[in-house]
C-alpha positions in Angstrom: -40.1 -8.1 -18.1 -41.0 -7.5 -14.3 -41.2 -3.5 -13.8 -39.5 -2.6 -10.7 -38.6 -6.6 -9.6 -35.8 -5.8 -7.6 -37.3 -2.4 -5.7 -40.0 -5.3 -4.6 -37.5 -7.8 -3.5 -35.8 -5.3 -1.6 -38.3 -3.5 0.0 -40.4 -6.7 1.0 -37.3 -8.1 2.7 -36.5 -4.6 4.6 -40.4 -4.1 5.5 -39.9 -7.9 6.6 -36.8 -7.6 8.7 -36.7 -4.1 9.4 -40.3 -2.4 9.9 -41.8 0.2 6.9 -39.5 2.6 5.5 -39.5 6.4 5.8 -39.7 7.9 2.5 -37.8 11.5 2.0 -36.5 12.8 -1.4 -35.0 10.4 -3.3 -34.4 7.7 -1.1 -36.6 6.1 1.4 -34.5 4.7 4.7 -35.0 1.7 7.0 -33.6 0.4 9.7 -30.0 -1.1 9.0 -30.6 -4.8 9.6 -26.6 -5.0 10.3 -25.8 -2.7 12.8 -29.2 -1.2 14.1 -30.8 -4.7 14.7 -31.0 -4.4 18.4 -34.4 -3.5 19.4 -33.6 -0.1 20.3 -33.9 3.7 18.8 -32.0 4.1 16.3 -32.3 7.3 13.5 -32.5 5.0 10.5 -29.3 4.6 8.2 -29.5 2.3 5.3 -31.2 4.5 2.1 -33.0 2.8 -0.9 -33.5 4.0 -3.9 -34.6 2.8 -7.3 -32.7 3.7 -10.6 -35.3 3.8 -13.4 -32.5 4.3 -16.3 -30.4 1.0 -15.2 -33.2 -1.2 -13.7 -31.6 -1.9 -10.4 -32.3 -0.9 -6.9 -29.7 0.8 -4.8 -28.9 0.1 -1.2 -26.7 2.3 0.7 -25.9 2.4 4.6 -24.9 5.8 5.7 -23.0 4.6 8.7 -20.5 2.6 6.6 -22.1 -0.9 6.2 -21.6 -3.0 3.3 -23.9 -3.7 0.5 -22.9 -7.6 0.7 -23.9 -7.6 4.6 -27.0 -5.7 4.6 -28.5 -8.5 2.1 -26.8 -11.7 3.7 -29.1 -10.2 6.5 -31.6 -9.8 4.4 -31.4 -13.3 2.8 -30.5 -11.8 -0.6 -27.8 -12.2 -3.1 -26.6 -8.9 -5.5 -28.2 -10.3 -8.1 -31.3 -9.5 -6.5 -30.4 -5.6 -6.9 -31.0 -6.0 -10.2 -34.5 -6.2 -12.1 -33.7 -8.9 -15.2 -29.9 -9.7 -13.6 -27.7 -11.2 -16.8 -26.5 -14.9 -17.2 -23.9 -15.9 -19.1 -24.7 -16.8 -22.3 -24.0 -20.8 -22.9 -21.4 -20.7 -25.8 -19.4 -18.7 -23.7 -19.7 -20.1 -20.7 -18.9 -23.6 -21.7 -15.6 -22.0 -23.2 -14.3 -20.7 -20.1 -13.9 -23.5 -17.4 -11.8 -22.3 -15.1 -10.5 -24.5 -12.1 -12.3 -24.2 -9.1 -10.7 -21.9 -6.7 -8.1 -23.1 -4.3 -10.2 -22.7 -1.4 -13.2 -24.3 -2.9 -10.9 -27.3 -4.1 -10.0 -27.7 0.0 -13.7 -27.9 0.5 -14.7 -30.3 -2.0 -11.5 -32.7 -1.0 -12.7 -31.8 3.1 -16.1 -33.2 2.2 -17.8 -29.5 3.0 -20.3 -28.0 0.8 -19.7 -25.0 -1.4 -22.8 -22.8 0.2 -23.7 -22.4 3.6 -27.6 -22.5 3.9 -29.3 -21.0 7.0 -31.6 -23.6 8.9 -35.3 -22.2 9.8 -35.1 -21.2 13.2 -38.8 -20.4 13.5 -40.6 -17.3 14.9 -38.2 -14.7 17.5 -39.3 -14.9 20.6 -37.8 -12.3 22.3 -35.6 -8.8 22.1 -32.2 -9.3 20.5 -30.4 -9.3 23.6 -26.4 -7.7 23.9 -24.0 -10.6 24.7 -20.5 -9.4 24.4 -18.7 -5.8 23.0 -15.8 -6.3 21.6 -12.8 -3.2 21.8 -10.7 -2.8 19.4 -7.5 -0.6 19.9 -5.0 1.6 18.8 -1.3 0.4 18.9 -1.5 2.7 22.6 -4.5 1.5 23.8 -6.6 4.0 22.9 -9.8 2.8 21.6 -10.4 3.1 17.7 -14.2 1.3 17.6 -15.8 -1.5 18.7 -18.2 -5.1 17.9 -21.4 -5.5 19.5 -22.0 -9.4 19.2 -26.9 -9.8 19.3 -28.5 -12.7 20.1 -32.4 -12.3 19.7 -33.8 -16.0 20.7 -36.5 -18.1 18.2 -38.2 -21.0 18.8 -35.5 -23.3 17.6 -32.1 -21.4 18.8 -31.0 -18.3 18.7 -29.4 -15.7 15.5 -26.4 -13.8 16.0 -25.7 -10.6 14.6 -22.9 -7.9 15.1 -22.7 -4.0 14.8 -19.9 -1.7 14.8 -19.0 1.5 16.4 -16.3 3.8 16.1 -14.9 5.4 18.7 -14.6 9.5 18.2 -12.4 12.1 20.9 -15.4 12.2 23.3 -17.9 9.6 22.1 -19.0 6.4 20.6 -21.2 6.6 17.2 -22.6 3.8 15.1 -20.3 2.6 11.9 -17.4 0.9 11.0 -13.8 2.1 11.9 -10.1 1.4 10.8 -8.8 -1.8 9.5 -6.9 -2.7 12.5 -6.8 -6.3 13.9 -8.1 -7.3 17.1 -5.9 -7.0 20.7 -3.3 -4.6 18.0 -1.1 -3.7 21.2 -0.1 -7.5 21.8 -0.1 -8.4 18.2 2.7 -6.1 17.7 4.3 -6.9 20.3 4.2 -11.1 19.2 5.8 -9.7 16.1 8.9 -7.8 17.4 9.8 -10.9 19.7 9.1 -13.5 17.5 6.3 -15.3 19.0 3.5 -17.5 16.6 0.3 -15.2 16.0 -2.5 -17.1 15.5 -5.5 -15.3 13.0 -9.0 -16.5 13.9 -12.4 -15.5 12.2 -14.1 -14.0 15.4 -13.3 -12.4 18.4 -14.8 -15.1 20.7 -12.3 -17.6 19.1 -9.3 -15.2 19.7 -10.6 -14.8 23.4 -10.3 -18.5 23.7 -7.0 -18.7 22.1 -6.0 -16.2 24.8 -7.1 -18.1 27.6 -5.0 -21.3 25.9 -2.1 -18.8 26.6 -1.6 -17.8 22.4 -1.0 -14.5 20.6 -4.1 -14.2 18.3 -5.4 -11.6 16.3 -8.6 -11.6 13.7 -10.7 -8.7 12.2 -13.9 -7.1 12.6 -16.6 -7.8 10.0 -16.4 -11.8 10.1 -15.0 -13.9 7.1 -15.6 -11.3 4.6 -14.1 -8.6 6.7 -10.5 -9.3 6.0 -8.4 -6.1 4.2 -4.9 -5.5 3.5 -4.5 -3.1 5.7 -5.1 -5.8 8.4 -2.6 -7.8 7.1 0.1 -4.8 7.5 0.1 -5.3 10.9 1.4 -8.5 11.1 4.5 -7.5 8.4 7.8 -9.4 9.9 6.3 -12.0 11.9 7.7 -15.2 12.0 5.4 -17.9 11.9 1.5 -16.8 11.7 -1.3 -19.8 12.1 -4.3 -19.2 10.2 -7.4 -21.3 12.0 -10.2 -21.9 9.9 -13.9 -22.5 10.6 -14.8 -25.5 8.8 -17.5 -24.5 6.8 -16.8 -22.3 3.3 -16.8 -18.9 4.8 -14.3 -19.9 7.1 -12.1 -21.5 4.0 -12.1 -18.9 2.1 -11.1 -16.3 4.8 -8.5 -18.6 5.8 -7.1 -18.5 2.1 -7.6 -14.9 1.7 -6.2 -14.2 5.0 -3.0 -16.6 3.5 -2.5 -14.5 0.7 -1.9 -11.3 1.8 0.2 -12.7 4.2 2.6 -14.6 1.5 5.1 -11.4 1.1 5.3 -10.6 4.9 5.4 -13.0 6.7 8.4 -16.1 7.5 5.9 -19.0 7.8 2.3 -19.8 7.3 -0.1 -22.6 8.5 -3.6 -23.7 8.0 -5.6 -25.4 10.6 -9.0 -26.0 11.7 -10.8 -28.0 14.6 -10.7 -31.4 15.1 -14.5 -31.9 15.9 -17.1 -28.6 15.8 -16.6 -25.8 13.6 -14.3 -23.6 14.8 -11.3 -22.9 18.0 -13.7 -22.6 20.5 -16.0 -26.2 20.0 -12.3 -27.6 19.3 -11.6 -26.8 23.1 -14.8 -27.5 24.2 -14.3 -30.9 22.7 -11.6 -31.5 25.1 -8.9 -31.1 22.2 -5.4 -28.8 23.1 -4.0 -26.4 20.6 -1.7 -29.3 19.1 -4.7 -31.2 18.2 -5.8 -28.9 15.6 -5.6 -30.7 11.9 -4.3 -29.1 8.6 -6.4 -27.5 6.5 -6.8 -30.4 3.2 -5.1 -28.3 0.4 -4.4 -24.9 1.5 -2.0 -26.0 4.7 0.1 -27.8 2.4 0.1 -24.9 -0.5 1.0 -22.1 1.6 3.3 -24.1 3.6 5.3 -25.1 0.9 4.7 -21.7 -0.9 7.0 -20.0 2.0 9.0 -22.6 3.4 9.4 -25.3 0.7 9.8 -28.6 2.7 9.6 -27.1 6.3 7.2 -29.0 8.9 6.2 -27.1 11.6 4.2 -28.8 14.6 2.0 -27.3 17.3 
């Protein structure tokens, strides 16, 4: 048995990523790598502490952060919380052989792998740098947070990152805020006069749907950021296209995104870009909105799921 396994993993990566730790009490804090990855002075957030009794190592960002981000940063898995994490034991696993989930299904038929692995982009060479902020607002306008989009540069490209922050009566502080979706106030309004919505992954994609003249909408937090209460907002519209990123994060928001949707909505669609990853290579590829291509699987399940034998075209 390896005594303390996971409060090394954890603490190795954080020393790694974020600069030593501050130790107080109980917990000892570090720099958030999610939403105080910027470069600047910042009170650190993200507490760690190690729980003798259950062998695990606890990670908790004060400003609202979630568990499964601060390791993707980190280049963890939850399993790595854990100092001897449990494996299913063979008998049972071969018993249970469930099929592959729809989304994954989609992938394997698309020809995308399962797991998206991170390419080696070498040593940082400079300050992550702010590119974009992001508002998010209130069906009146009025601000409820926003999402600061990083780039620090390496030697071969560059890593994005994102924070949040919330917007209070006479400030901004760091942390996430409501589930609301993107541009909210013309969301709602796409809804009450029947227009199409289109639901992207990022806000750079909905700002080039914009510019191609659409209604679009998508949530902060990426493709693991999607909530019910997003979905609420979008109750009554008539026709909502879902554009995936073609990769497996992007497929499984799209589904996820899909099925909260199923009870609210008139019509759903599934699409992705005809060359590139996502809306925004799509136009850059010289394709139009038309040119986008079903989803394999999922367009065809959801479509039928709501309007059995209905096809809908760009």
């Amino acid at each position: 048995m390896d005594t303390n396994r996971s409060w090394d993993t954890i603490t190795s990566a954080l020393n790694r990523v974020s600069g030593p730790g501050r130790r107080g009490g109980d917990w000892t804090t570090y720099l958030c790598p999610v939403h105080e990855s910027d470069g600047r002075h910042h009170h650190p957030s993200l507490g760690v502490v190690y729980n003798r009794s259950r062998g695990r190592t606890v990670v908790r960002c004060f400003a609202g952060c979630s568990d499964a981000d601060v390791l993707n940063r980190l280049g963890l898995r939850v399993r790595d919380l854990f100092d001897n994490p449990q494996t299913p034991h063979p008998a049972r696993r071969q018993s249970r052989s469930p099929e592959p989930a729809l989304a994954d299904r989609a992938l394997q038929v698309a020809g995308l792998p399962l797991e998206v692995h991170r390419r080696d982009l070498g040593p940082r060479l400079a300050r992550p740098q702010r590119r974009a902020t992001y508002i998010y607002r209130w069906p009146n306008g009025r601000p409820a947070g926003c999402v600061i989009r990083v780039h620090t540069a390496h030697l071969h490209g560059y890593a994005k990152s994102f924070r949040q922050q919330r917007r209070t009566e006479n400030r901004w502080e760091p942390g996430g805020f409501a589930h609301i979706p993107f541009h909210l106030p013309e969301l709602l309004d796409a809804v009450r006069t029947g227009q199409d919505i289109f639901v992207c992954e990022g806000e750079a994609d909905v700002l080039t749907a914009t510019r191609a003249g659409l209604t679009a909408t998508c949530n902060a937090g990426g493709a693991q950021g999607w909530h019910p209460d997003h979905a609420a907002w979008l109750a009554g519209a008539h026709r909502v296209w879902i554009i995936a990123d073609r990769d497996a994060p992007g497929y499984r928001h799209a589904a996820k995104v899909a099925r909260s949707l199923t009870n609210l909505v008139d019509e759903l669609r599934i699409v992705q870009a005809r060359d590139g990853k996502d809306l925004t290579d799509h136009c850059n590829a010289g394709h139009h909105i038309p040119d986008l291509d079903p989803v394999p699987l999922l367009d065809a399940h959801f479509r039928t799921l709501l309007s059995p034998g209905r096809q809908t075209a760009l």
